[in-house]
C-alpha positions in Angstrom: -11.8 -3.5 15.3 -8.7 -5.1 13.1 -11.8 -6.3 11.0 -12.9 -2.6 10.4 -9.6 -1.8 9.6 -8.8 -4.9 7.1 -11.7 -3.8 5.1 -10.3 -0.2 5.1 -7.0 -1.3 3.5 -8.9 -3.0 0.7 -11.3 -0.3 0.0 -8.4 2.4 0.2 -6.2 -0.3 -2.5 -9.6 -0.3 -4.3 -10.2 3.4 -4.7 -6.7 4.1 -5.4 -6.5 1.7 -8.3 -9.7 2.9 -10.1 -8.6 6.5 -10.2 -10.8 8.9 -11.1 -14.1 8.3 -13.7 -13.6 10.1 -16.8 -17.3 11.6 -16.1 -15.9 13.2 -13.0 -17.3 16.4 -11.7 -14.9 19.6 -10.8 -15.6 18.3 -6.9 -14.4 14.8 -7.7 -11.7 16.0 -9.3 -10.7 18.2 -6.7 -10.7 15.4 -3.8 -8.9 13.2 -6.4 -6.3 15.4 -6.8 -5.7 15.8 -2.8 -6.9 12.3 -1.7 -6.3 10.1 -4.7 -2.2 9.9 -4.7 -0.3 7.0 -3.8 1.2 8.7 -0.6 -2.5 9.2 1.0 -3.1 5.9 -0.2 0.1 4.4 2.1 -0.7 6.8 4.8 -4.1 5.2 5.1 -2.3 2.0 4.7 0.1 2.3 7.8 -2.4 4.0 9.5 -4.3 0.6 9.4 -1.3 -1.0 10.5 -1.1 0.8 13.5 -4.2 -0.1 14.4 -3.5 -4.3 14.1 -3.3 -4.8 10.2 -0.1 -6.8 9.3 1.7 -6.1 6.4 1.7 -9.9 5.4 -2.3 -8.9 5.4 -2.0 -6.2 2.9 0.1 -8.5 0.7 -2.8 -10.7 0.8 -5.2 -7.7 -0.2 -3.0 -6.9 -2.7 -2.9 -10.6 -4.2 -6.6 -10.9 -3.8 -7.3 -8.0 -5.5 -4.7 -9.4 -8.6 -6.4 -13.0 -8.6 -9.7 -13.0 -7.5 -12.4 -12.7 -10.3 -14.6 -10.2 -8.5 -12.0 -7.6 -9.7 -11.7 -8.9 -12.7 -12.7 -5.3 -14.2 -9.7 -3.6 -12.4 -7.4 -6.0 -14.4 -8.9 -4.7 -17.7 -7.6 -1.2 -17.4 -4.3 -0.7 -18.3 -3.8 2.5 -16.0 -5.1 0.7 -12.7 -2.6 -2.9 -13.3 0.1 0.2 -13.3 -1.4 1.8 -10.4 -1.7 -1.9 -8.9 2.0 -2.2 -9.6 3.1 1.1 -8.5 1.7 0.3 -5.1 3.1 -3.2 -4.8 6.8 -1.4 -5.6 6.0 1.1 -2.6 5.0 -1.5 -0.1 7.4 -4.0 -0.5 10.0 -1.8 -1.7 10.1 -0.7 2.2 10.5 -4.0 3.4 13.2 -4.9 1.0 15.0 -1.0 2.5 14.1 -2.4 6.3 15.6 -5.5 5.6 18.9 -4.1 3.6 19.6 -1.9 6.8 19.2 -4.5 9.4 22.5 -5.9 9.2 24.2 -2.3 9.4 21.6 -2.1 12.4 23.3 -5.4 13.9 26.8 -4.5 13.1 26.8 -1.8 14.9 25.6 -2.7 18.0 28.2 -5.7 17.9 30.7 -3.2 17.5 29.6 -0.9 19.8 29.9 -3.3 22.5 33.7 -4.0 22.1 36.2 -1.2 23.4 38.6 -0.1 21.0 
């Protein structure tokens, strides 16, 4: 099942970096407008996590999807490296907050053991 839910995280990253087709229909645009935001995208996202998807493994998606030269048409637009970018920023950008609160996290239960 963490298999299933691997290749979720990549298709999600996928369909959030192409964005919408300028050809789009009203119906497309509709569900874009809804489904198509970087919120759902990291809702999917944790969603997979919570099901067995690391977040070392979505760093890997996320490189993949930078390096690898099957999405070497992604990297041509513009708009979708910013997108790319944009989500990068989000997910690590929570690490980097988890991280920057741990030590409060740990000083306070040091103090909170002493008796003042």
């Amino acid at each position: 099942m963490k298999a299933w839910h691997l290749e979720h995280v990549e298709k999600t990253i996928v369909r959030f970096i192409k964005g919408l087709s300028p050809d789009a229909s009203s119906f497309e645009k509709r569900n874009y407008k809804k489904y198509g935001t970087i919120s759902y995208c990291i809702k999917q996202i944790e969603y997979d996590m919570k099901h067995g998807v690391d977040k070392t493994e979505v760093m890997e998606i996320l490189r993949k999807i930078r390096l690898a030269a099957n999405y070497a048409d992604l990297r041509q637009n513009a708009e979708a490296v910013e997108r790319l970018e944009r989500l990068e920023d989000q997910l690590s950008g929570a690490q980097k907050v988890e991280e920057s609160l741990s030590w409060y996290n740990n000083a306070y239960r040091e103090k909170s053991g002493r008796s003042w």
